[in-house]
N, C-alpha and C positions, 0 to 999 in steps of 0.2 A: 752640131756644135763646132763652135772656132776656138782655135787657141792660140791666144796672144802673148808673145814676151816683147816687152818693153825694152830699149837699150838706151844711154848717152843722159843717164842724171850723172848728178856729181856738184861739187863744190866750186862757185863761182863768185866772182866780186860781182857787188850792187855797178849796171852800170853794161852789164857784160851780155853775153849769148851763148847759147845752147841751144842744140838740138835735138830732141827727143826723136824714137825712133819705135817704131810696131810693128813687128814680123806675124803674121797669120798664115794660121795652117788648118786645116782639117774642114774647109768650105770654099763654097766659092766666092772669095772676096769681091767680087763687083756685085755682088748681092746685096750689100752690109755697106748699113754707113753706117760712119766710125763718129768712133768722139774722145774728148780727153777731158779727164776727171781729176780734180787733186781734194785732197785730204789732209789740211795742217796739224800736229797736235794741239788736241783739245777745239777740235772746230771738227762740223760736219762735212762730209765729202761734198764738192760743187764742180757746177759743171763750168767748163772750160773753154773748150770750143770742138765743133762739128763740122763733117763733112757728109752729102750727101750721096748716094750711090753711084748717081749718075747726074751730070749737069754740073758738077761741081761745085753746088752749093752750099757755103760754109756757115760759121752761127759762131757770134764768140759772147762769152760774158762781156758784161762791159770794162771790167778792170784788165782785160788783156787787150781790149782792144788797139789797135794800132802800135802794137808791141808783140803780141805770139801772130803767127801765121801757120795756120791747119794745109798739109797736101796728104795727097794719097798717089799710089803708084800701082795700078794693078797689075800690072805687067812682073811687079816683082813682090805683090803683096803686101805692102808694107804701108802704115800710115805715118805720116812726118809732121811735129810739132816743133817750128822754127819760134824758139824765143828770143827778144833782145829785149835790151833796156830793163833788163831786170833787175828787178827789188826786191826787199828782203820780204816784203809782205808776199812774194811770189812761193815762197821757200815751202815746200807739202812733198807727199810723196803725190807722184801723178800718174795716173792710172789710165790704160787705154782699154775701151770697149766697145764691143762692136752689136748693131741690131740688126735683125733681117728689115729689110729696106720698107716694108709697109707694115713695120709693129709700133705705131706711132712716133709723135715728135720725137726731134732731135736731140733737143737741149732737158730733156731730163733721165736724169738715170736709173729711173724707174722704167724704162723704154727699152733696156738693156739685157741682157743677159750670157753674154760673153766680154770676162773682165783678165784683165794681167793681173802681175804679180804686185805689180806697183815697183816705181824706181823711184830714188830719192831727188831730188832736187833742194840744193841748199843755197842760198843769196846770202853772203856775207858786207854786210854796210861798212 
């Protein structure tokens, strides 16, 4: 099992950038690709965007696309969710998870089974 804490939500104007941030412990991260997941009130969690183990390939919904950018760092463990041009419809708590690298696709979180706590992220218009 892996265990993920989440850092860098927080309250932002429409317009702005953040960086999300995922520490992992208790495996070996270059095993695991990663992914980010959010969860609005009163909406089901969706997926967000992924990285794969190895090669570097990523996966974004299409509403983040060309606005978030998914890295990973395994040298320090850590996966990175660079947001800009954020909007308010971006506003959920957002969750990082990670899968052993041949436990199916990327983009669904049914694929998962190592999740954070979730950090808030809020887009003010």
């Amino acid at each position: 099992q892996v265990q993920l804490v989440e850092s860098g939500g927080g309250l932002v104007q429409a317009g702005n950038s953040l960086r999300l941030s995922c520490a992992a412990s208790g495996g070996t991260f270059s095993n695991y690709d990663m992914g980010w997941f959010r969860q609005a009130p009163g909406k089901e969690r969706e997926f967000v965007a992924a990285i794969r183990w190895i090669g570097g390939s990523t996966y974004y919904a299409d509403s983040v696309k060309g606005r978030f950018a998914i890295s990973r760092d395994n040298a320090k463990n850590t996966v990175y969710l660079q947001m800009n041009s954020l909007k308010s419809e971006d506003t959920a708590v957002y969750y990082c998870a990670a899968k052993y690298k041949y436990s199916g696709t990327s983009t669904s979180g049914r694929n998962y089974d190592n999740w954070g706590q979730g950090t808030q992220v809020t887009v003010s218009s």
